[in-house]
Backbone as ProteinMPNN parsed JSONL, in Angstrom:
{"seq_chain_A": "XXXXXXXXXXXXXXXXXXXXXXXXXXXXXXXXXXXXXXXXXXXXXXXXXXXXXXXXXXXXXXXXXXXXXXXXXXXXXXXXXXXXXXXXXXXXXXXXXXXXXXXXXXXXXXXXXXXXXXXXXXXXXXXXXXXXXXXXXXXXXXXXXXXXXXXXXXXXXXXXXXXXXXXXXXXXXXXXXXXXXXXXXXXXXXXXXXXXXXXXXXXXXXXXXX", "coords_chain_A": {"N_chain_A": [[20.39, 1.429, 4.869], [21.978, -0.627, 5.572], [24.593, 0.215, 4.031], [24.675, 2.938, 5.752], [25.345, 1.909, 8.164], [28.176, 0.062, 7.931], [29.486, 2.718, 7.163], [29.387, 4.444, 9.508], [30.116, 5.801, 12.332], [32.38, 3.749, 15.25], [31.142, 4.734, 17.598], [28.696, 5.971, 17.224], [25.922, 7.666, 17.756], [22.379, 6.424, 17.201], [19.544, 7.865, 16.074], [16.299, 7.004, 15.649], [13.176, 6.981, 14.133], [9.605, 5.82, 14.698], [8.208, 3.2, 13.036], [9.049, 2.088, 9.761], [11.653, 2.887, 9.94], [12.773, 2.039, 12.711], [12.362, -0.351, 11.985], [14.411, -1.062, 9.967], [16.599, -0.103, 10.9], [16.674, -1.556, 13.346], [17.287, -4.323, 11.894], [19.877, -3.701, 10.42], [21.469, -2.362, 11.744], [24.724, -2.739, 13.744], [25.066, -3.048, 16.938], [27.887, -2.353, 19.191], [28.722, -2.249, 21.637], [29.411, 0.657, 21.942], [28.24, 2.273, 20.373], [24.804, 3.767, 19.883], [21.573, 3.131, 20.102], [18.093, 5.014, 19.493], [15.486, 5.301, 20.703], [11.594, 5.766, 19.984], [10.753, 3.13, 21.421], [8.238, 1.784, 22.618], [5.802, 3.421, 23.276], [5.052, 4.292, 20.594], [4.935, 6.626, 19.659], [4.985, 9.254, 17.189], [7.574, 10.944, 15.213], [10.115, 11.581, 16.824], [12.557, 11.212, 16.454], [14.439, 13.526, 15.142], [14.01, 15.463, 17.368], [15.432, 13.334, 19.755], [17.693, 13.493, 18.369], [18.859, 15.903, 18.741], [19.036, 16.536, 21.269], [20.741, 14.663, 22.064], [23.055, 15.908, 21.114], [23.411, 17.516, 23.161], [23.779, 15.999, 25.009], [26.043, 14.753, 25.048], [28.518, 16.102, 23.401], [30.667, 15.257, 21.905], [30.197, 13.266, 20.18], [29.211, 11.332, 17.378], [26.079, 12.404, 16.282], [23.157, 10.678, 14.21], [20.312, 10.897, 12.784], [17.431, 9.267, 11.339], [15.631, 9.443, 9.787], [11.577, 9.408, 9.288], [9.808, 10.187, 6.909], [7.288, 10.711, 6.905], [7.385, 11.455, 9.924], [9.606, 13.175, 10.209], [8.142, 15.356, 8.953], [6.215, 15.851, 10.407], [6.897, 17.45, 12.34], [8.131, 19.529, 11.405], [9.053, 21.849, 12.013], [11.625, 21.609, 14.237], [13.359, 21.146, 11.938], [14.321, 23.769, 11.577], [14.876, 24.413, 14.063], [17.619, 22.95, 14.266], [18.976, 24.187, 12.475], [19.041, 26.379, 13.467], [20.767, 26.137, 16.224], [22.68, 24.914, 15.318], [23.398, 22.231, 15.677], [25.461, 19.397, 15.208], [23.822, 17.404, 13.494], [23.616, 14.382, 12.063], [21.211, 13.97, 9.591], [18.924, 11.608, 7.899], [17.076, 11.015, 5.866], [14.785, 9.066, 4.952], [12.41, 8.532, 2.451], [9.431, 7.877, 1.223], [6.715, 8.67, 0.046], [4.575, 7.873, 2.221], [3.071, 6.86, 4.733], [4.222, 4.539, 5.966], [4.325, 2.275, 7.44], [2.011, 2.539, 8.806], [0.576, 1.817, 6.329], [1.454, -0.728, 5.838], [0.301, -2.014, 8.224], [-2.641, -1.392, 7.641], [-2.954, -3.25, 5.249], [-2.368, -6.252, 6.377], [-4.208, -6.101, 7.825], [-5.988, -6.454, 5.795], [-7.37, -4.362, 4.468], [-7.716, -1.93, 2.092], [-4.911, 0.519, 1.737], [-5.607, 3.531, 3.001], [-5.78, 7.314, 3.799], [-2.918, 7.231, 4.084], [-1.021, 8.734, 2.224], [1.376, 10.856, 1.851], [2.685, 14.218, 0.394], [5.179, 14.976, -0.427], [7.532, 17.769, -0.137], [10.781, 18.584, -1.722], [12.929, 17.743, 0.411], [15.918, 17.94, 0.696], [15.884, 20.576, -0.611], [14.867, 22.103, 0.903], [15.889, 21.79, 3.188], [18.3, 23.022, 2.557], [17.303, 25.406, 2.188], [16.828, 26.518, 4.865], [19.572, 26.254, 5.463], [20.898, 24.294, 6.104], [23.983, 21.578, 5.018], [22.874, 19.68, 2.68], [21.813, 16.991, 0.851], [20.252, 14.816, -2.136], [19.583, 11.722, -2.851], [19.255, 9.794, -5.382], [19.593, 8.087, -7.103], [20.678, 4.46, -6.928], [23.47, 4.198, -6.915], [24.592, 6.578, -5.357], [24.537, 6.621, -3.117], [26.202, 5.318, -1.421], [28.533, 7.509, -1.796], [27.098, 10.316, -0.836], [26.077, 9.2, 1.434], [29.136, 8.76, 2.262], [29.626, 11.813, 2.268], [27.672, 12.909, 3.764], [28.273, 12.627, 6.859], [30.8, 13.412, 7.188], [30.825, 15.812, 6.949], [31.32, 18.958, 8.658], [29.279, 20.302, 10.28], [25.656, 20.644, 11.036], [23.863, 18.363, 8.652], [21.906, 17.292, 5.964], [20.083, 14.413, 4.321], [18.478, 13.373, 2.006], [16.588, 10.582, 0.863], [14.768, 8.888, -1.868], [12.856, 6.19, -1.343], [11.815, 2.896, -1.832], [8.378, 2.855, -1.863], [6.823, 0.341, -2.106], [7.998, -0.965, -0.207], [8.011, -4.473, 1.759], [8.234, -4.752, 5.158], [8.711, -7.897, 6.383], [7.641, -9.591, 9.132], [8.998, -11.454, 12.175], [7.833, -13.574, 12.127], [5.218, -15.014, 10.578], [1.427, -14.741, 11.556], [-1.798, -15.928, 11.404], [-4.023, -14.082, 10.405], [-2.959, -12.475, 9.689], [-2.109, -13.476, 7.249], [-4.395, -13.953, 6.197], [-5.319, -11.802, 6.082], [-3.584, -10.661, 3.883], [-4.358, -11.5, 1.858], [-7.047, -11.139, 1.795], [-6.944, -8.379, 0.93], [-5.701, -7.945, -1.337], [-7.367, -8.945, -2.687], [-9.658, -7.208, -2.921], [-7.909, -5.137, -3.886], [-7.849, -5.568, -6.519], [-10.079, -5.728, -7.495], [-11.491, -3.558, -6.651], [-9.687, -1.7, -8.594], [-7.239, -0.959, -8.286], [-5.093, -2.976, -9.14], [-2.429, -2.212, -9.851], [-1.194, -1.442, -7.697], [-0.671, -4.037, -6.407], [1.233, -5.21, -8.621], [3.058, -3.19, -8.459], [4.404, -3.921, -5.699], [4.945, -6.594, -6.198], [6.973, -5.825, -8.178], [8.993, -4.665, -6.506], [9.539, -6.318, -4.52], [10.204, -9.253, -5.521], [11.08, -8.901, -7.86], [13.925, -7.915, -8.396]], "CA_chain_A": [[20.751, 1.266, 6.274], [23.466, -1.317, 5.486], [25.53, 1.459, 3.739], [25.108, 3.263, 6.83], [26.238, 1.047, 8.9], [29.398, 0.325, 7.076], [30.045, 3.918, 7.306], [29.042, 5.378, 10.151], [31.719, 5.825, 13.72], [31.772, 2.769, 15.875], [30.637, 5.478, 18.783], [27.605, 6.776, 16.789], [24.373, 7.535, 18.216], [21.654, 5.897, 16.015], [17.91, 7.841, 16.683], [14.786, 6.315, 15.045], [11.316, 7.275, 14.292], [8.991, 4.549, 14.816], [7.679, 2.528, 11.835], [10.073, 1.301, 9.498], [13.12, 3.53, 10.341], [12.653, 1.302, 13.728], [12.416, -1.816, 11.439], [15.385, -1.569, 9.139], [17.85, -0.078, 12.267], [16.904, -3.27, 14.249], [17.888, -5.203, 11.424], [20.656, -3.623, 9.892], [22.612, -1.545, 12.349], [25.016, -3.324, 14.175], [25.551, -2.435, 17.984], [28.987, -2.936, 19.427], [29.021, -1.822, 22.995], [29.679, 1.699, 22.052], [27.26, 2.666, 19.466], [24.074, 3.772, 21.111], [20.005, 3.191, 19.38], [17.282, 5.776, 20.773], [14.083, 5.35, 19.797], [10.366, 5.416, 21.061], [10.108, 1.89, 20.971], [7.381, 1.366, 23.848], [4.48, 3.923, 23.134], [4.958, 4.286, 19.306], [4.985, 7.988, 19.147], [5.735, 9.908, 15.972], [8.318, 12.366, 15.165], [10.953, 11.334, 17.955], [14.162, 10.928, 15.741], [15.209, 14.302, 15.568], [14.301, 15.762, 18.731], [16.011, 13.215, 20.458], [19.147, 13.941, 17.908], [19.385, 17.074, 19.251], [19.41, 16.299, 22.487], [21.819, 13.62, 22.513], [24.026, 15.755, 21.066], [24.136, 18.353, 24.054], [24.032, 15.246, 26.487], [27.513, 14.046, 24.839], [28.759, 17.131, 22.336], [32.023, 14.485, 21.024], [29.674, 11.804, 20.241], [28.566, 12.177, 16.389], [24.62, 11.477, 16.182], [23.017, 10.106, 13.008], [19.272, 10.956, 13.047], [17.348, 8.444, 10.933], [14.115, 9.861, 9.933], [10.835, 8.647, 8.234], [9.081, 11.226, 6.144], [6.548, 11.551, 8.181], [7.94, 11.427, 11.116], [9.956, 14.552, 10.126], [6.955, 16.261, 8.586], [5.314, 16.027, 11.796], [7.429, 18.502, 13.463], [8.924, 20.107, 10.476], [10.275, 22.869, 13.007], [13.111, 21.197, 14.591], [14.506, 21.616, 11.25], [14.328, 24.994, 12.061], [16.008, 24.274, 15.475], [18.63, 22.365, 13.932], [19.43, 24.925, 11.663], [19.539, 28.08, 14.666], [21.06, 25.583, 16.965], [23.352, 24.721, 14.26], [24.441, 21.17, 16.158], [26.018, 18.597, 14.453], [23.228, 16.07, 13.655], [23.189, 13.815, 10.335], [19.479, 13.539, 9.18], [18.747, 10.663, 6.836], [15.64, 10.835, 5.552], [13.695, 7.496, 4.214], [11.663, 9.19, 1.42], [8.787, 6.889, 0.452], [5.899, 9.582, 0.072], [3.984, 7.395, 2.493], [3.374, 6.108, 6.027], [5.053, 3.034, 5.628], [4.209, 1.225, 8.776], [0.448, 2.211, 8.584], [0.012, 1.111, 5.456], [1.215, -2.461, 6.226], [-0.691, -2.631, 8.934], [-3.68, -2.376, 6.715], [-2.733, -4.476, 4.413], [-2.478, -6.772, 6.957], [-5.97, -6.588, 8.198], [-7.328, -6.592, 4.739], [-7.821, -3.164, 4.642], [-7.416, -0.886, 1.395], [-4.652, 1.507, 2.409], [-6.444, 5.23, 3.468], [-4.977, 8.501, 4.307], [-1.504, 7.472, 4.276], [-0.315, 9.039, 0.975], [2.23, 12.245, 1.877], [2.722, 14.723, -0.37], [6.275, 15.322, 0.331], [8.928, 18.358, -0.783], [12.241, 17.695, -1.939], [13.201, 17.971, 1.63], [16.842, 18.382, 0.733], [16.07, 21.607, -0.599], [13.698, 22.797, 2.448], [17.097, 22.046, 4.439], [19.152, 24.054, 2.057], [16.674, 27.189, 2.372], [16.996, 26.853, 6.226], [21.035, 26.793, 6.04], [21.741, 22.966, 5.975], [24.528, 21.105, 4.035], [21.691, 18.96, 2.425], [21.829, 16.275, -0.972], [19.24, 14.083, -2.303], [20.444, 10.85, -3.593], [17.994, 9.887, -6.22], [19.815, 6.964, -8.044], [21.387, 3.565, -5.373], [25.021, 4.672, -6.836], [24.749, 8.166, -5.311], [23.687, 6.903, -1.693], [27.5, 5.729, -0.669], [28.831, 8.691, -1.588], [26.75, 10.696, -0.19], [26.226, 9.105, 3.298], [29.97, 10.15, 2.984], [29.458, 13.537, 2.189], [26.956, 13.551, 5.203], [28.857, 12.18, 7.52], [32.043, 14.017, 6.871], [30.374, 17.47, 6.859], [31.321, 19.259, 10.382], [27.869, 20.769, 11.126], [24.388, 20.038, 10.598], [23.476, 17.902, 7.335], [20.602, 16.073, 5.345], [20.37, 13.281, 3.224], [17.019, 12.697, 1.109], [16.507, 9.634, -0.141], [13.332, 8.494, -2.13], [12.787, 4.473, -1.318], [10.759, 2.114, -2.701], [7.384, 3.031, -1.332], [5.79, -1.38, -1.483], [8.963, -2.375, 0.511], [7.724, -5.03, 2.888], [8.722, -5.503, 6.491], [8.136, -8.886, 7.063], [7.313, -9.951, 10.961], [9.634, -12.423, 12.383], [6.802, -14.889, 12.359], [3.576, -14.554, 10.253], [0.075, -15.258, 12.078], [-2.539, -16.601, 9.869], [-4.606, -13.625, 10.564], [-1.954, -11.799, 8.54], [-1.942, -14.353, 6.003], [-5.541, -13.666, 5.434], [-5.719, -10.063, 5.722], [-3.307, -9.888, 2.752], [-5.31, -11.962, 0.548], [-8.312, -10.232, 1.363], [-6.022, -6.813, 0.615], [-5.223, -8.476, -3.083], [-8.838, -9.319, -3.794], [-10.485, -6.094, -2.562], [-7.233, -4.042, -4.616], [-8.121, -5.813, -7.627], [-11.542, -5.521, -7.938], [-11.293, -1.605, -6.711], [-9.168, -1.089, -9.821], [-5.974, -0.512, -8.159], [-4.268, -3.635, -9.267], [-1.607, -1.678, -10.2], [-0.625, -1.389, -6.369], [-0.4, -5.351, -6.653], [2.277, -5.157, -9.766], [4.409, -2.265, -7.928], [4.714, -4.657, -4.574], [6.237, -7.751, -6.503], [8.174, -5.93, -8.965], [10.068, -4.196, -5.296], [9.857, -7.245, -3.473], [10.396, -9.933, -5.807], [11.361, -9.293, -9.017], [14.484, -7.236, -8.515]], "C_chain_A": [[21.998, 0.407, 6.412], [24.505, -0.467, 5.293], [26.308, 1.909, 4.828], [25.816, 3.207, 8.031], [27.687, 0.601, 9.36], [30.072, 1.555, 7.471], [30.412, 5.262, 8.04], [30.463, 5.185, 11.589], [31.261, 4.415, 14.348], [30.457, 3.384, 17.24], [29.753, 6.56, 18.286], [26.425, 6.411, 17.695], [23.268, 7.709, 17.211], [20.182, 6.995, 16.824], [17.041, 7.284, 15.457], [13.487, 6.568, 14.956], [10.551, 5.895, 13.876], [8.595, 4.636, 13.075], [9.074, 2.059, 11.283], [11.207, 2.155, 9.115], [13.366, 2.311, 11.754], [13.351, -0.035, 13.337], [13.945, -2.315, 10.731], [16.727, -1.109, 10.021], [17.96, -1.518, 12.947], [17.358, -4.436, 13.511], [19.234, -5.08, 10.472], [21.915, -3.115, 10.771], [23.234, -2.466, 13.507], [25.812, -2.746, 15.567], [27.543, -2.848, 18.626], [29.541, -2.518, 20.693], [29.261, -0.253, 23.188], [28.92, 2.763, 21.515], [25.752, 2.746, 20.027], [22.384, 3.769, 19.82], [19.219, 4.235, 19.962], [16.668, 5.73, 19.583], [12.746, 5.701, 20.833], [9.715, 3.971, 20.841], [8.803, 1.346, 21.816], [5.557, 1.674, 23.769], [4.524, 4.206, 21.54], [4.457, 5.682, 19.09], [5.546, 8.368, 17.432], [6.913, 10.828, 16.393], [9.66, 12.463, 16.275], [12.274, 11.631, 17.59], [14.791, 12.454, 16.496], [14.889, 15.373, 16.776], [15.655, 15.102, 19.786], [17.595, 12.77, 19.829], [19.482, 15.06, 18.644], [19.642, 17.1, 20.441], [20.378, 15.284, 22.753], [23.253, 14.336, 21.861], [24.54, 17.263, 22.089], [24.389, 17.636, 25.441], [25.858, 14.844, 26.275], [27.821, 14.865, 23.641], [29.704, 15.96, 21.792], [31.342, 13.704, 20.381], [29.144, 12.598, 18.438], [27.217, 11.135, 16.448], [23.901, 11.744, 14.858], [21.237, 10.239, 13.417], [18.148, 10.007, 11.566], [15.595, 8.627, 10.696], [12.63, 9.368, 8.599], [10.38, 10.045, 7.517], [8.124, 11.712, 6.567], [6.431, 11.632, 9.383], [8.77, 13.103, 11.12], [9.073, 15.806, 9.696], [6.511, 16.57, 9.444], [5.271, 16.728, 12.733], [8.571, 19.143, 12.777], [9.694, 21.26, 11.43], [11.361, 22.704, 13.407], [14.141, 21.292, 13.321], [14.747, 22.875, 11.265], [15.419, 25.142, 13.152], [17.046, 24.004, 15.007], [19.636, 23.481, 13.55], [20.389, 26.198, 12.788], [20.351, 27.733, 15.287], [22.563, 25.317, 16.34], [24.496, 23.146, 15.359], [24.59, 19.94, 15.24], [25.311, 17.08, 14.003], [23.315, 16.08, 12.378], [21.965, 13.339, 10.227], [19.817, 12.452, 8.139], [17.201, 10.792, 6.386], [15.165, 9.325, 4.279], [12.592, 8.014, 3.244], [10.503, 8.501, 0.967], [7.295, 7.157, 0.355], [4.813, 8.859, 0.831], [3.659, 6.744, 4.109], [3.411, 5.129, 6.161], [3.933, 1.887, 6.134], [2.691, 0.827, 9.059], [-0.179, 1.89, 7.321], [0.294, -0.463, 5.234], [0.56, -2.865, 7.145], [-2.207, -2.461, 8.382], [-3.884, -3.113, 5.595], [-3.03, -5.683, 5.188], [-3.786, -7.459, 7.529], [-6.821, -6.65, 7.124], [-7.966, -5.503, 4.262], [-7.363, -2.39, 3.149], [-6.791, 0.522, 1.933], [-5.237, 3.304, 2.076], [-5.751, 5.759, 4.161], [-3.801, 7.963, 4.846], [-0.294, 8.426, 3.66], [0.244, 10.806, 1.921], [2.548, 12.471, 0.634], [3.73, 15.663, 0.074], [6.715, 16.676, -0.821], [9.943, 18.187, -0.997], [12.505, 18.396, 0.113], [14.964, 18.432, 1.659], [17.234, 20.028, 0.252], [15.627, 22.504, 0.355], [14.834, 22.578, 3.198], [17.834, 23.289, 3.603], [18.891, 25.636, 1.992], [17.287, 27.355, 3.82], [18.271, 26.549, 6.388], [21.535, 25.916, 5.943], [22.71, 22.581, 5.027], [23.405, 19.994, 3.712], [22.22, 17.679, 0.41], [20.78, 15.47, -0.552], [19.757, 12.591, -2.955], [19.076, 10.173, -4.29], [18.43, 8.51, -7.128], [20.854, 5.838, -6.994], [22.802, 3.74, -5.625], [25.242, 5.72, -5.997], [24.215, 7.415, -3.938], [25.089, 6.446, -1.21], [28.126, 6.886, -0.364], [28.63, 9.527, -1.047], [26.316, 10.632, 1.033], [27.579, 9.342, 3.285], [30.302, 10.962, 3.165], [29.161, 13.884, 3.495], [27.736, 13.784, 6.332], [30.009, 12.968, 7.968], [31.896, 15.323, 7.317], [30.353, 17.882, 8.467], [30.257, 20.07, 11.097], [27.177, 19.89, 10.614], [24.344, 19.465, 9.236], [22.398, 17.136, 7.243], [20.6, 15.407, 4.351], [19.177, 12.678, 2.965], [17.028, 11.787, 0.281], [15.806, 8.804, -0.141], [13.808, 7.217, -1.448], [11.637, 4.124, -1.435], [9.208, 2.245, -1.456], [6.302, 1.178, -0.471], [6.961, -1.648, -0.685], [8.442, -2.88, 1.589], [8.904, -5.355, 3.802], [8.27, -6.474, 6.938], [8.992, -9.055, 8.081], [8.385, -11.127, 10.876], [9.245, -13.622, 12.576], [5.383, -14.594, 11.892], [2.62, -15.241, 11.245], [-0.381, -15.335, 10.793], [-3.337, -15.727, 9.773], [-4.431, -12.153, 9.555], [-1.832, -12.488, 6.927], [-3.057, -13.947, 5.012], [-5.571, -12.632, 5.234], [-4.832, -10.099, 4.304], [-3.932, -10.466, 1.886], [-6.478, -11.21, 0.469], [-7.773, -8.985, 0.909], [-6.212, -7.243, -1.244], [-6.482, -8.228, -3.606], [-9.579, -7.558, -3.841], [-9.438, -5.021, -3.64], [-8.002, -4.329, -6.075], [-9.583, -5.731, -7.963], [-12.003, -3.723, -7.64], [-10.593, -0.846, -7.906], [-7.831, -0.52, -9.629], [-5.347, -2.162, -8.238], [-2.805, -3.152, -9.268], [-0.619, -1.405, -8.919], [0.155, -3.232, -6.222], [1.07, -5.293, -7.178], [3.55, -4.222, -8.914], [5.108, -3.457, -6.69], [5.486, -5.836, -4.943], [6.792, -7.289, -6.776], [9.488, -4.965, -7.368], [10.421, -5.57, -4.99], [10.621, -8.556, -4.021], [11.085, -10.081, -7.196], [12.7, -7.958, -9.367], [16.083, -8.342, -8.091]], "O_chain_A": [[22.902, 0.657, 7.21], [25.334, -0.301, 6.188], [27.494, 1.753, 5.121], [26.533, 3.978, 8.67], [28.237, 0.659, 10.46], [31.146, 1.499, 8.07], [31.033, 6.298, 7.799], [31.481, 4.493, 11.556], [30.151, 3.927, 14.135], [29.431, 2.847, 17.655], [29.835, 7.733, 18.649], [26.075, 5.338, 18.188], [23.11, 8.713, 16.517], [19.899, 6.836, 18.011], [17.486, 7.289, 14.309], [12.732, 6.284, 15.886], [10.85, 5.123, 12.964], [8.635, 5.546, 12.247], [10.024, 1.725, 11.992], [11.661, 2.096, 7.973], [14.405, 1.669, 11.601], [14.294, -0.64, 13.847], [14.494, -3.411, 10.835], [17.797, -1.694, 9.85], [18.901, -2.304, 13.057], [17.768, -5.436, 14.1], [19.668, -6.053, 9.855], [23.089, -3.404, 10.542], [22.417, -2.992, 14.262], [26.883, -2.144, 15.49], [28.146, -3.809, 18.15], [30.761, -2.433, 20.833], [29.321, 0.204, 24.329], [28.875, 3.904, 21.975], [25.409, 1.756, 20.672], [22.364, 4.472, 18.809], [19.602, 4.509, 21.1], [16.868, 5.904, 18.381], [12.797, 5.86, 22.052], [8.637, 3.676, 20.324], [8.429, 0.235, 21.441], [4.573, 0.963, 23.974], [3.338, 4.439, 21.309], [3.525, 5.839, 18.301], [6.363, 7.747, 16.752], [7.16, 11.308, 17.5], [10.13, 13.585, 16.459], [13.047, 12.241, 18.328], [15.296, 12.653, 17.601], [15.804, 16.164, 17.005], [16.515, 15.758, 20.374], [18.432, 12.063, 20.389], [20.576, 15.046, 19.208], [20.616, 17.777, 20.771], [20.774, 15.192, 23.915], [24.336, 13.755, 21.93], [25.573, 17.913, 21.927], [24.861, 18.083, 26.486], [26.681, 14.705, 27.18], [27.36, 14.341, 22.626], [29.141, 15.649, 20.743], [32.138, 13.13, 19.637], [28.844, 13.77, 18.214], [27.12, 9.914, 16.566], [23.968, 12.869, 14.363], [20.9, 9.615, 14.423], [18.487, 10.569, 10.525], [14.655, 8.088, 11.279], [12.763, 9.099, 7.405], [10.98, 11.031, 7.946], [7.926, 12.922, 6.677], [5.355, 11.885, 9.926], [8.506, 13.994, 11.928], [9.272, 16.974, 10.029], [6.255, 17.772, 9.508], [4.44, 16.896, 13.625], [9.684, 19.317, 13.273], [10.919, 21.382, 11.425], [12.246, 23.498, 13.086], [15.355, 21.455, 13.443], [15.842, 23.053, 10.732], [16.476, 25.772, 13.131], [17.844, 24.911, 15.243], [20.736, 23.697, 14.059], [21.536, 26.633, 12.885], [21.206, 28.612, 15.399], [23.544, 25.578, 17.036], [25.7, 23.086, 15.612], [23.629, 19.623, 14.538], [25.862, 15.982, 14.069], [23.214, 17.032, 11.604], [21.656, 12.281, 10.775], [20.916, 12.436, 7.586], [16.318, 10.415, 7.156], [15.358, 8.994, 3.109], [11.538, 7.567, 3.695], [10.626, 8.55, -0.257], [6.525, 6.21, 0.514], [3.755, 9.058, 0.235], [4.512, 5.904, 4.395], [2.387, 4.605, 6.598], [3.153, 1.096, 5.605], [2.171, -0.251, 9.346], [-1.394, 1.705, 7.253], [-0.433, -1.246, 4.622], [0.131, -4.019, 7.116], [-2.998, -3.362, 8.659], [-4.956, -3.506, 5.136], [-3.998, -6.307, 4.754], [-4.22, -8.605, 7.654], [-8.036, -6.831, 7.207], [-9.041, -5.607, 3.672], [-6.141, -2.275, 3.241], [-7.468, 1.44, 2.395], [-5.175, 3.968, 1.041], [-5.088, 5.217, 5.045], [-3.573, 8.166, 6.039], [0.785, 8.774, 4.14], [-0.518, 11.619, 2.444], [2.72, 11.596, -0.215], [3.544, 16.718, 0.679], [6.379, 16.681, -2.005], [10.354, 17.299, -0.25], [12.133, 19.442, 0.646], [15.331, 19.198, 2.55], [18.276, 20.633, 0.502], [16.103, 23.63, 0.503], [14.837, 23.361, 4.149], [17.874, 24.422, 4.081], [19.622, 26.616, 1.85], [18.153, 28.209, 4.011], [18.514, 26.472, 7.592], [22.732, 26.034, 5.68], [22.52, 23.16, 3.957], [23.046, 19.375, 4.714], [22.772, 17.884, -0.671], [20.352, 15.276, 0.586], [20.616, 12.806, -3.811], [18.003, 10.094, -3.692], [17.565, 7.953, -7.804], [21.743, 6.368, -6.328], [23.53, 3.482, -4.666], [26.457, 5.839, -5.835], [23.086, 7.85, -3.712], [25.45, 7.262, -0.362], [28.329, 7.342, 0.761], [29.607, 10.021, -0.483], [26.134, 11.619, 1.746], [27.859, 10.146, 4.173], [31.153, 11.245, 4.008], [29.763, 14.65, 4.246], [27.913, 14.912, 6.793], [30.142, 13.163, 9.176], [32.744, 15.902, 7.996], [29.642, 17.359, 9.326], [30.333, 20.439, 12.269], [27.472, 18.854, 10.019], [24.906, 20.227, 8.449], [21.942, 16.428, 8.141], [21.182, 15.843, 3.358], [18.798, 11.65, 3.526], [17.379, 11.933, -0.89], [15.686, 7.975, 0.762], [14.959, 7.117, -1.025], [10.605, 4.764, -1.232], [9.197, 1.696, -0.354], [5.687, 0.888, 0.556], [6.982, -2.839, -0.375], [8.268, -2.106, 2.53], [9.987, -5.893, 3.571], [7.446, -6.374, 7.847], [10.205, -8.899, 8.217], [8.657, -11.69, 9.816], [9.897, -14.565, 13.024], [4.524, -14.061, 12.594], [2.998, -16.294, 11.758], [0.078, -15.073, 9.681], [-4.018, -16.082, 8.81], [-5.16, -11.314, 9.026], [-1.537, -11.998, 5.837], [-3.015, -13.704, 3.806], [-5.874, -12.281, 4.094], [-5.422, -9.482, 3.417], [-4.113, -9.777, 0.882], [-6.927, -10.706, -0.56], [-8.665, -8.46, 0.242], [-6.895, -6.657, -2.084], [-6.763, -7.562, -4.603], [-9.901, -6.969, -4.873], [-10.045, -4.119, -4.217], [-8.643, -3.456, -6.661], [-9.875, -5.667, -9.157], [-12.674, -2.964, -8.34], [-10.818, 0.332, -8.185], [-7.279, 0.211, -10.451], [-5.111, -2.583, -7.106], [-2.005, -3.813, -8.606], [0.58, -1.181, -9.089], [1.339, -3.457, -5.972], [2.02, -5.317, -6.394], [4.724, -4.579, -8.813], [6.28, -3.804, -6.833], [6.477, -6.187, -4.303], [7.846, -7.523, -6.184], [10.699, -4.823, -7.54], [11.569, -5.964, -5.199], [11.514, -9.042, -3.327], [11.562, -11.138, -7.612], [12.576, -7.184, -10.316], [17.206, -7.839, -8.115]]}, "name": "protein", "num_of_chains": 1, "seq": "XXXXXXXXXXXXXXXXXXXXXXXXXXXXXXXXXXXXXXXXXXXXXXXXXXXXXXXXXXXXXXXXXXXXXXXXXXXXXXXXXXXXXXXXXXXXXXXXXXXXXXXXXXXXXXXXXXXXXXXXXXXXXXXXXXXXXXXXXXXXXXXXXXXXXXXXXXXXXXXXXXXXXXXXXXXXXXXXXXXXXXXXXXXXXXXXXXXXXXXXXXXXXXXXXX"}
């Protein structure tokens, strides 16, 4: 999202699918009076991004819009890539790759909870654009994600940009409660004695030991 940032028009229109597409826009993308956010920040809908790419870009055709999508957020209404495609308007997809529902699996962590039915069981999604007509890449190694946000970017129709990310990355709150504090300890104890330590080990070596 920094990358992006960096690279994108000053007079881009950012969209967002809730969870942490939401999280790492609000903390990375930098507004500047001209540059516009759209999200569903209020009712926490799914699947919002690229709908309301597409529509922002027949409210303002000059304007280039940057669609900013979670994995399952785009799964959720896999059609619009369909639309995109027929429609053929000029939105840049990003896709956040992290075979997982991010946002609901920190929130049970949080409460202490062993995360359940989050796990997606994604497709390369850059090739599922490239069947349906898109200019599409996958960036698969952190050298290959400049470049290719300026491939995306650059490209004068529709494009997509798949790229895995670290599945444990935490969004920490701008202020822990202690209620949070506990839920993740009880999360630790309950992983480790379930036999998924191994969830443990992945979460530092993202968070901390990189």
């Amino acid at each position: 999202m920094k990358t992006l940032d960096e690279l994108a028009p000053d007079d881009a229109v950012f969209t967002c699918d809730v969870g942490l597409p939401t999280v790492w826009a609000a903390r990375y993308l930098r507004m500047n009076g001209r540059r516009r956010l759209v999200g569903s920040f209020w009712h926490g809908s799914m699947a919002n991004a690229l709908p309301q790419a597409l529509g922002a870009t027949f409210v303002d055709p000059a304007r280039p819009v940057v669609c900013l999508s979670g994995d399952g957020g785009l799964s959720m209404l896999f059609g619009e890539l369909l639309s995109l495609g027929q429609l053929q308007r000029p939105v840049k997809v990003i896709v956040f790759n992290n075979g997982v529902l991010g946002f609901v699996q920190l929130e049970q962590i949080a409460a202490g909870l062993l995360p359940a039915a989050v796990d997606l069981a994604n497709p390369d999604f850059s090739a599922v654009a490239r069947a349906i007509g898109l200019f599409a890449l996958r960036a698969e190694r952190p050298e290959q994600v400049r470049p290719m946000i300026q491939q995306i970017l650059a490209h004068p129709g529709p494009a997509l940009l798949d790229v895995p990310v670290a599945r444990q990355e935490l969004a920490m709150p701008p202020s822990l409660e202690r209620s949070q504090i506990e839920g993740f300890g009880l999360w630790v104890v309950k992983a480790v004695l379930s036999g998924r330590g191994d969830e443990i080990v992945d979460l530092a070596h993202t968070n901390l030991f990189r």
